[in-house]
Backbone as CSV, one residue per row, in Angstrom:
resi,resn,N_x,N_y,N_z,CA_x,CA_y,CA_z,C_x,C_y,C_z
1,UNK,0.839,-1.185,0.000,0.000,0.000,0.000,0.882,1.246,0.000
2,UNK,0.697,2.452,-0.811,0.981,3.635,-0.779,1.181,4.495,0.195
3,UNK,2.413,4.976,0.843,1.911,5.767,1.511,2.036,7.119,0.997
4,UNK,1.235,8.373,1.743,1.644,9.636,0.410,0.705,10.542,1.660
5,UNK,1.758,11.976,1.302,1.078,12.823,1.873,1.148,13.893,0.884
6,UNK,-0.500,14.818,1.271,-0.111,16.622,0.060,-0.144,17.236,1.212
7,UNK,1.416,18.689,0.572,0.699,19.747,1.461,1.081,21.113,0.814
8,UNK,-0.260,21.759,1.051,0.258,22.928,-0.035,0.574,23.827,0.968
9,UNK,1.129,24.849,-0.063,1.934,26.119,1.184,2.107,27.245,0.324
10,UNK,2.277,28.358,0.775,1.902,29.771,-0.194,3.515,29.767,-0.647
11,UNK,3.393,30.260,-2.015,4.619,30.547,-2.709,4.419,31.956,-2.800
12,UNK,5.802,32.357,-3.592,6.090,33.775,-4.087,5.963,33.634,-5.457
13,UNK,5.264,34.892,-6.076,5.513,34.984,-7.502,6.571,35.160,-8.153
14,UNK,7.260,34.665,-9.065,8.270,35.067,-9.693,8.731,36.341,-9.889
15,UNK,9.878,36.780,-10.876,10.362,37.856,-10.639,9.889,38.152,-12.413
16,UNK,9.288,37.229,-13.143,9.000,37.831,-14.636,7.325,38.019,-14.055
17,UNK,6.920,37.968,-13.105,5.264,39.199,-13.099,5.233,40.010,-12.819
18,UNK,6.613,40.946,-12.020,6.569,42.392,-12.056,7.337,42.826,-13.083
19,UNK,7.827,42.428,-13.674,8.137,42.372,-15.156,7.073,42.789,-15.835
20,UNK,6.214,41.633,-16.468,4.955,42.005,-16.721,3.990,43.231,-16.474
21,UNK,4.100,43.475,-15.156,3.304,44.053,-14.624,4.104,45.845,-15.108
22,UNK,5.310,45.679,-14.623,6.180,46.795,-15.306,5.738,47.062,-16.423
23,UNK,6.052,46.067,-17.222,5.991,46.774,-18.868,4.020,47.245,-19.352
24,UNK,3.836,46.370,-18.921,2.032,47.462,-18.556,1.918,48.595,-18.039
25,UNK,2.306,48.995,-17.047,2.207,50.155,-16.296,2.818,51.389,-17.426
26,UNK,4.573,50.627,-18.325,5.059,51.380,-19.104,4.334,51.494,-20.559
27,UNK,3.741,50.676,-20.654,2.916,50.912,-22.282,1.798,52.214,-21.605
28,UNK,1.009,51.879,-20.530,0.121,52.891,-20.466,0.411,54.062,-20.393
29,UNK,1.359,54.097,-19.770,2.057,55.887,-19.807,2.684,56.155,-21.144
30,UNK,3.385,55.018,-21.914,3.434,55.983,-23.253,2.448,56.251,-24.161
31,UNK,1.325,55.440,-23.915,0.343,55.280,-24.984,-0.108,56.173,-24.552
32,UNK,-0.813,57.493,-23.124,-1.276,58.023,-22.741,0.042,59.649,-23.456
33,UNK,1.192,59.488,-23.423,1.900,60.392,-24.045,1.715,60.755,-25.231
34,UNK,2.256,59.338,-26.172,1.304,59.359,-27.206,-0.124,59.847,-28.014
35,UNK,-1.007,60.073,-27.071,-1.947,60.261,-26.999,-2.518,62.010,-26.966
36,UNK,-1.497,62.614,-26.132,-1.151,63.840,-26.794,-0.638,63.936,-27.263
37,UNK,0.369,63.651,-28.463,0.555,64.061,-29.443,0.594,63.565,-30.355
38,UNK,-0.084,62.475,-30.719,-0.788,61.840,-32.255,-1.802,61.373,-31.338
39,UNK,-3.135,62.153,-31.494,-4.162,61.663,-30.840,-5.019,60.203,-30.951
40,UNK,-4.793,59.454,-31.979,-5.388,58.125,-31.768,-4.653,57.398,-31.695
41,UNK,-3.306,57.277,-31.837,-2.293,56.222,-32.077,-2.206,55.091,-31.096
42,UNK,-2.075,56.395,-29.602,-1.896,55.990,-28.576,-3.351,55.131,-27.601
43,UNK,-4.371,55.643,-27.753,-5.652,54.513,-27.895,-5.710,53.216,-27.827
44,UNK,-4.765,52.387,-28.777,-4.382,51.456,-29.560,-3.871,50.832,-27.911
45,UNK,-3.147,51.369,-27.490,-2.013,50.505,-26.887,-2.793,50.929,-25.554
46,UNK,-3.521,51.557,-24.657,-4.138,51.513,-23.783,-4.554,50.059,-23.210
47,UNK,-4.975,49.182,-24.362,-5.568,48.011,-23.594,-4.421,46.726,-23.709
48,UNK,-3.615,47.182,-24.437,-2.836,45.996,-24.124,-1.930,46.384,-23.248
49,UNK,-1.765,47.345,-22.536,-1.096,47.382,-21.229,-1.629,47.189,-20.116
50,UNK,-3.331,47.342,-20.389,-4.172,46.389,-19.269,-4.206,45.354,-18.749
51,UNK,-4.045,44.338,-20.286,-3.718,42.987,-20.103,-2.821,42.628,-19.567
52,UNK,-1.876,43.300,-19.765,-0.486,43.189,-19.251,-0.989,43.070,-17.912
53,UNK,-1.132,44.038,-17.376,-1.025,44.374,-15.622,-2.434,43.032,-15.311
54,UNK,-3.490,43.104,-15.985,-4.007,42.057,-15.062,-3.527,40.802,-15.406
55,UNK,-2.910,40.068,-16.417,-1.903,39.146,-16.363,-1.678,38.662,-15.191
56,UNK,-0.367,40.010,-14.924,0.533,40.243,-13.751,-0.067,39.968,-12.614
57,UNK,-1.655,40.268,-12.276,-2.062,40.465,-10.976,-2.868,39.181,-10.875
58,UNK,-3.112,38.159,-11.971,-3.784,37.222,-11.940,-2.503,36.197,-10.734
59,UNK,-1.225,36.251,-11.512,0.167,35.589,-11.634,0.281,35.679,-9.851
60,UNK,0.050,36.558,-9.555,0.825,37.220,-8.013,0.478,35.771,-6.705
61,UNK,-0.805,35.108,-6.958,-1.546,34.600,-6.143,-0.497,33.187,-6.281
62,UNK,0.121,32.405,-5.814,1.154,31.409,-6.125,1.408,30.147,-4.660
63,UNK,0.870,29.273,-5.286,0.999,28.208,-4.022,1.687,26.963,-4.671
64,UNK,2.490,26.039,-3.709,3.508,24.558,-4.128,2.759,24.071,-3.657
65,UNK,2.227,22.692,-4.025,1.658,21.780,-3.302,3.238,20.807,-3.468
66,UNK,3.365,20.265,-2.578,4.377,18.850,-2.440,3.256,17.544,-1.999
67,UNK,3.967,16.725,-3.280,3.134,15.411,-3.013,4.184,14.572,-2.910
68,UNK,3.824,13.520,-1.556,5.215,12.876,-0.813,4.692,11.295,-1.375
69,UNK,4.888,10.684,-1.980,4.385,9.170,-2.628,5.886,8.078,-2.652
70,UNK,6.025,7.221,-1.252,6.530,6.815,-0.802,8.083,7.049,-0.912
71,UNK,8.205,8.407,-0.433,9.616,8.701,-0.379,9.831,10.093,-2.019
72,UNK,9.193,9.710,-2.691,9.180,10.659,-3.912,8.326,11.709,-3.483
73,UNK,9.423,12.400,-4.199,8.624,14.014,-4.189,8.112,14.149,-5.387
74,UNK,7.163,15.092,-5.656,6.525,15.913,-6.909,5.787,17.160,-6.370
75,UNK,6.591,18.270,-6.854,6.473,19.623,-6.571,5.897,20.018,-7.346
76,UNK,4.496,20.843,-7.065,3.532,21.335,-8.250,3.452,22.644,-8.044
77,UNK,3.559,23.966,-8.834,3.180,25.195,-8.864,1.944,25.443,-9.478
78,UNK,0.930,26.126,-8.557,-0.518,26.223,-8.929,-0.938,27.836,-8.578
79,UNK,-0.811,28.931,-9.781,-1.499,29.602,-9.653,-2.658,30.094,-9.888
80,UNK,-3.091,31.413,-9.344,-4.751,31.842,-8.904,-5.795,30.678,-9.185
81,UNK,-5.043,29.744,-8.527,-5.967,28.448,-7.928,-6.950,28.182,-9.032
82,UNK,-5.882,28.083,-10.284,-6.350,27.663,-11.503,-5.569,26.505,-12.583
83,UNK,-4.619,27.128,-12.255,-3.425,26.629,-13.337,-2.154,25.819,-12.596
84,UNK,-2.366,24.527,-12.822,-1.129,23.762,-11.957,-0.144,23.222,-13.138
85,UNK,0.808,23.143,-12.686,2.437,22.932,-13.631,3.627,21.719,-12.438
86,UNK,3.527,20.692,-13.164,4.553,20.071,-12.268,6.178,20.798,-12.512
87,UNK,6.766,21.044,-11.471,7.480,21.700,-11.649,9.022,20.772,-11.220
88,UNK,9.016,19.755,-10.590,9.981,18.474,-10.432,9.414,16.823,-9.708
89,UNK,9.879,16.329,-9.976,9.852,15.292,-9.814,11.232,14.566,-9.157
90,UNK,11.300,14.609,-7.671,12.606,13.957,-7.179,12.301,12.386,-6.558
91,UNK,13.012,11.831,-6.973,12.747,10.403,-7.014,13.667,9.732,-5.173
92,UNK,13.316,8.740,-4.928,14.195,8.406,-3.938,15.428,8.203,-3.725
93,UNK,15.891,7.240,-5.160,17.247,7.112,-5.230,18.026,8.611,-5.823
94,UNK,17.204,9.953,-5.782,18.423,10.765,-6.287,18.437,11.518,-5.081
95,UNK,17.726,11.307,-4.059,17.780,12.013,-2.701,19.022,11.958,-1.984
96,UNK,19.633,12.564,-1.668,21.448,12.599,-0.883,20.938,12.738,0.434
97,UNK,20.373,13.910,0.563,19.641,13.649,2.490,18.494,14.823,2.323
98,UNK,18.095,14.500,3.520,17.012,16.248,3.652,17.456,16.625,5.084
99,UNK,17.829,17.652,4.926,18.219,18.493,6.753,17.675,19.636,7.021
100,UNK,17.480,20.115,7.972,16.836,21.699,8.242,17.435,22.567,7.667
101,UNK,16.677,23.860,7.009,17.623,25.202,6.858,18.532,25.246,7.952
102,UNK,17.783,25.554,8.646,18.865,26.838,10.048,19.595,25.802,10.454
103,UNK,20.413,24.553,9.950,21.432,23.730,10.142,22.382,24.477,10.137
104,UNK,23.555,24.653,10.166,25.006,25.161,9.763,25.276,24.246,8.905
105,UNK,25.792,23.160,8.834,26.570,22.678,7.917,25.394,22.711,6.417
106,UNK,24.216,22.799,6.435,23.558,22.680,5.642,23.641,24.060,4.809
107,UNK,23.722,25.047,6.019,23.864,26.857,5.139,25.213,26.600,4.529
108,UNK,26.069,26.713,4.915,27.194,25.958,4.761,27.105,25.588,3.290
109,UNK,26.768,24.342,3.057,27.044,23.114,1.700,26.267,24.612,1.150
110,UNK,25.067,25.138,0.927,24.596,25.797,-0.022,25.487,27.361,-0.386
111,UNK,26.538,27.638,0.414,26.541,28.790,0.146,28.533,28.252,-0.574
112,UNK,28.888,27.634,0.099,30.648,26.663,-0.806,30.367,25.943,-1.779
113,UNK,29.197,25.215,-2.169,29.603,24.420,-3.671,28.500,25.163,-4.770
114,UNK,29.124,25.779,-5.382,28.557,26.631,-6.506,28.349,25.930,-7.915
115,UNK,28.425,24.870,-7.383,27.708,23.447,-8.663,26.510,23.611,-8.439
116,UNK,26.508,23.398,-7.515,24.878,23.253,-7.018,23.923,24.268,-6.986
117,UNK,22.714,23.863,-7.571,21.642,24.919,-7.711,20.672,24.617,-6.612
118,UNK,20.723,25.834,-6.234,19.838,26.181,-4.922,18.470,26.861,-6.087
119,UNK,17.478,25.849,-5.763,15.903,26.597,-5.694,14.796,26.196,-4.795
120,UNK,14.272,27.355,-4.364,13.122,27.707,-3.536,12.011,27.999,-3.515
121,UNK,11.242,26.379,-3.181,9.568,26.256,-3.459,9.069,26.468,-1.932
122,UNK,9.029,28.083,-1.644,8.749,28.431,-0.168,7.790,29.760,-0.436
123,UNK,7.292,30.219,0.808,7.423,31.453,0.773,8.302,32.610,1.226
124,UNK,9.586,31.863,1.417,10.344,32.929,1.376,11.026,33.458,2.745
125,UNK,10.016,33.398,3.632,9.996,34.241,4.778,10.776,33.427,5.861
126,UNK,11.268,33.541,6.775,12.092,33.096,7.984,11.698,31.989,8.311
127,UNK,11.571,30.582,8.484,10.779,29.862,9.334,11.683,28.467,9.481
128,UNK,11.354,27.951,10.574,12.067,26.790,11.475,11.563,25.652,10.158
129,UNK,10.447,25.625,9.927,9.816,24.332,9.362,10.503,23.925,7.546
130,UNK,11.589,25.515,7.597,12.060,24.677,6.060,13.362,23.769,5.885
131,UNK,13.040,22.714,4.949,14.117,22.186,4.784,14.699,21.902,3.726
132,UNK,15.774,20.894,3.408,16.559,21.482,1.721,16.771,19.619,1.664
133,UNK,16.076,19.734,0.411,16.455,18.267,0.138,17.509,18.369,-1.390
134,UNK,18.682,17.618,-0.637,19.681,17.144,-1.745,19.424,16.198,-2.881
135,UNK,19.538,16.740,-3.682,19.201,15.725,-4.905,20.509,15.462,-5.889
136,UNK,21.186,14.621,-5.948,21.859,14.264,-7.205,21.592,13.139,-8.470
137,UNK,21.198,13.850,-9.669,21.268,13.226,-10.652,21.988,13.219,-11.299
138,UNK,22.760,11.843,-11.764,23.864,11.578,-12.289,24.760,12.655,-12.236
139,UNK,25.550,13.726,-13.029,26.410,15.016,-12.032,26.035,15.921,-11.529
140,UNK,24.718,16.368,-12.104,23.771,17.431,-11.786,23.611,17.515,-10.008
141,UNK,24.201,18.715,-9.317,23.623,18.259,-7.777,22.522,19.455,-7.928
142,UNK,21.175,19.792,-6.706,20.222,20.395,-7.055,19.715,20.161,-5.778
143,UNK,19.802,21.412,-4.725,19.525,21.404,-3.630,17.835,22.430,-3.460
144,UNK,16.772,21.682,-2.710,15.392,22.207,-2.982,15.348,22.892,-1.468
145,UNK,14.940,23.962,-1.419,14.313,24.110,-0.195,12.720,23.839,-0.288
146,UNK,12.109,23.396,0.731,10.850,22.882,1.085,10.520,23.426,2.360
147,UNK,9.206,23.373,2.563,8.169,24.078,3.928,7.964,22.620,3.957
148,UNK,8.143,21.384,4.695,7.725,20.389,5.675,7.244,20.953,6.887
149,UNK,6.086,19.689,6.947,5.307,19.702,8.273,6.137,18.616,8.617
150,UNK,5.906,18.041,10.220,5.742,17.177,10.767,5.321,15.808,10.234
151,UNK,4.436,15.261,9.961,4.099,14.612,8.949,4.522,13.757,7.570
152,UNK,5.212,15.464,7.149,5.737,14.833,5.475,7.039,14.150,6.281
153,UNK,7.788,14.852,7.278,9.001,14.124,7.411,9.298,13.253,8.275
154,UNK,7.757,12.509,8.753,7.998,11.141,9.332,7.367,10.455,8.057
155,UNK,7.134,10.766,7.244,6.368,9.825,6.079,7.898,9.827,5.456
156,UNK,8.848,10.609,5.737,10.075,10.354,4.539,11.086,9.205,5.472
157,UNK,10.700,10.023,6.534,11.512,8.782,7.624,11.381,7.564,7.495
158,UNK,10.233,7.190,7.609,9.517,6.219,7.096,10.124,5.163,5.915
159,UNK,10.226,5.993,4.956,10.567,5.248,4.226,12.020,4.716,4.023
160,UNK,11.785,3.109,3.500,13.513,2.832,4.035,14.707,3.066,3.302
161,UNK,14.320,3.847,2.429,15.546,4.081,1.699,15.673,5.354,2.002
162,UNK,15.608,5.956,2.981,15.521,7.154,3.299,16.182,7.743,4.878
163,UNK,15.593,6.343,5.401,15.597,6.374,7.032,16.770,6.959,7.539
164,UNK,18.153,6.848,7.141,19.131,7.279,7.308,19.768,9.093,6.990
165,UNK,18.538,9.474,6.345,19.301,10.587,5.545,18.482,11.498,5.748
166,UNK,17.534,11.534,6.351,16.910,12.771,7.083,17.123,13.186,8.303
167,UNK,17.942,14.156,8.307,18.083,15.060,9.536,16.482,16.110,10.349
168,UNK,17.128,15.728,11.567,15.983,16.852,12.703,16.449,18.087,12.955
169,UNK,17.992,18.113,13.207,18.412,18.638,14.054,19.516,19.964,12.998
């Protein structure tokens, strides 16, 4: 039998929707410039800098669900609780360990091996409950930070190819 836990948790929007949202804000002010001085031209471009910005403001709303299916991860990005995108798939055997942020040796490994890509399916903000799971595929290393509950990381404990390589502390 399966075991598997979901848990979703608020993300941050990327850094291409204030982008977006930028270059809207900037079409409307030129199209509005425009607009005095070739009076219809600028008309034109009024609404596609609308789109732009509500795009942008659709984009802002951003949550990870992590689905834990016996030791595997699958990280999903789902925004304005419409649009979901698997965004990885970490398998058991490419797991190296999972340990707390606020570890030292863990800040540590992420900030000395510059092979490794650090990305962050969080919200961002300060908290005890995140942790960084090591992943190596074949040379590729690829360190995740994650918001775990309680829960997901006795379900990883749990599992036995795992039991060894999750840190508490």
């Amino acid at each position: 039998m399966d075991k598997y836990k979901e848990r979703l948790v608020k993300g941050r929007p990327g850094k291409e929707v204030f982008g977006i949202m930028a270059a809207g804000v900037v079409l409307i002010a030129a199209a509005v410039a425009v607009m005095l001085l070739v009076h219809s031209l600028g008309f034109f471009l009024i609404p596609i800098g609308v789109v732009l910005i509500m795009q942008g403001v659709q984009h802002l709303h951003v949550e990870f669900e992590y689905l834990i299916v016996n030791g595997d991860i699958e990280i999903d990005r789902i925004v304005n609780k419409n649009s979901r995108k698997i965004l990885r798939e970490i398998t058991v055997e490419n797991i190296q360990r999972i340990a707390p942020l606020s570890n030292d040796r863990v800040k540590n490994d992420l900030e000395v091996n510059n092979r490794r890509k650090v990305i962050d399916y969080t919200e961002g903000a300060d908290s005890g409950m995140y942790y960084v799971v090591f992943e190596r595929a074949g040379e590729k290393e690829t360190a995740y930070i994650l918001d775990l509950d309680e829960e997901c990381l006795q379900l990883l404990e749990d599992t036995p190819a795992l039991k060894r390589k999750v840190e508490r502390k």
